[in-house]
C-alpha positions as CSV (number, residue, x, y, z in Angstrom):
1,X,4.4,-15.9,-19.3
2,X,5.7,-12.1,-20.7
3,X,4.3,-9.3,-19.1
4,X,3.3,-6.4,-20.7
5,X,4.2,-3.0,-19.5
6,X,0.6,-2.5,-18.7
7,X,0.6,-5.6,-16.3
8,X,3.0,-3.7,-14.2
9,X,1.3,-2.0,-11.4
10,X,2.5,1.6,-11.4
11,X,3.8,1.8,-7.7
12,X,5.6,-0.8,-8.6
13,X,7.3,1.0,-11.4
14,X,7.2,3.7,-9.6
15,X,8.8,2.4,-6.2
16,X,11.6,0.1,-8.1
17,X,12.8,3.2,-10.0
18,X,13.5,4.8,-6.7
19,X,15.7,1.8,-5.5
20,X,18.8,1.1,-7.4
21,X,20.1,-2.0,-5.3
22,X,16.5,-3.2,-5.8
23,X,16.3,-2.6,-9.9
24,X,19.4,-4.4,-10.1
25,X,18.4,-7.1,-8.5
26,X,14.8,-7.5,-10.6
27,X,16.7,-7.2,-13.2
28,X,19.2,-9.9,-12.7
29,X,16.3,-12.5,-12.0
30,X,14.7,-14.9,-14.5
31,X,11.7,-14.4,-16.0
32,X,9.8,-16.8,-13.5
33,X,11.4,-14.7,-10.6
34,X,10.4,-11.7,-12.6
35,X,6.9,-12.9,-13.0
36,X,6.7,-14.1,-9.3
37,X,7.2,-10.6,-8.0
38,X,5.0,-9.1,-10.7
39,X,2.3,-10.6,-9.5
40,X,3.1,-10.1,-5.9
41,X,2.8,-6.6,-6.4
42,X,-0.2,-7.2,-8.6
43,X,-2.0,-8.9,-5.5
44,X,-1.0,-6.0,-3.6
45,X,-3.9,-3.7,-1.4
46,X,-1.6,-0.4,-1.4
47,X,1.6,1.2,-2.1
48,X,2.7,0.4,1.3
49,X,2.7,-3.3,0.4
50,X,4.4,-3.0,-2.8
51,X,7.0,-1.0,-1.2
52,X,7.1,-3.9,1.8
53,X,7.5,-6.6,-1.5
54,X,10.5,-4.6,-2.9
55,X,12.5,-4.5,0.2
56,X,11.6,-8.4,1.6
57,X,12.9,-9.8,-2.1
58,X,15.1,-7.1,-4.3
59,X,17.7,-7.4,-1.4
């Protein structure tokens, strides 16, 4: 599946851009990976829990 930028919640964005270590890592994952976090943070009830994605799995 491709995401679009649209599907990409905006804390998310938002909170990855903040996080170098983290960006790197997202960016050095497959696409499935990619996708599997995308919609972890799509399930997501706040920024708090986006934030809590980010650091458990961009380590």
């Amino acid at each position: 599946m491709h995401f679009e930028k649209d599907d990409i919640p905006p804390g998310f964005g938002m909170l990855l851009g903040r996080n170098e270590n983290a960006m790197k890592c997202f960016s050095g994952m497959t696409d499935t990976e990619k996708e599997d976090v995308i919609r972890q943070a799509q399930a997501a009830r706040s920024t708090d829990d986006i934030a809590q994605i980010i650091e458990c799995t961009l380590r």
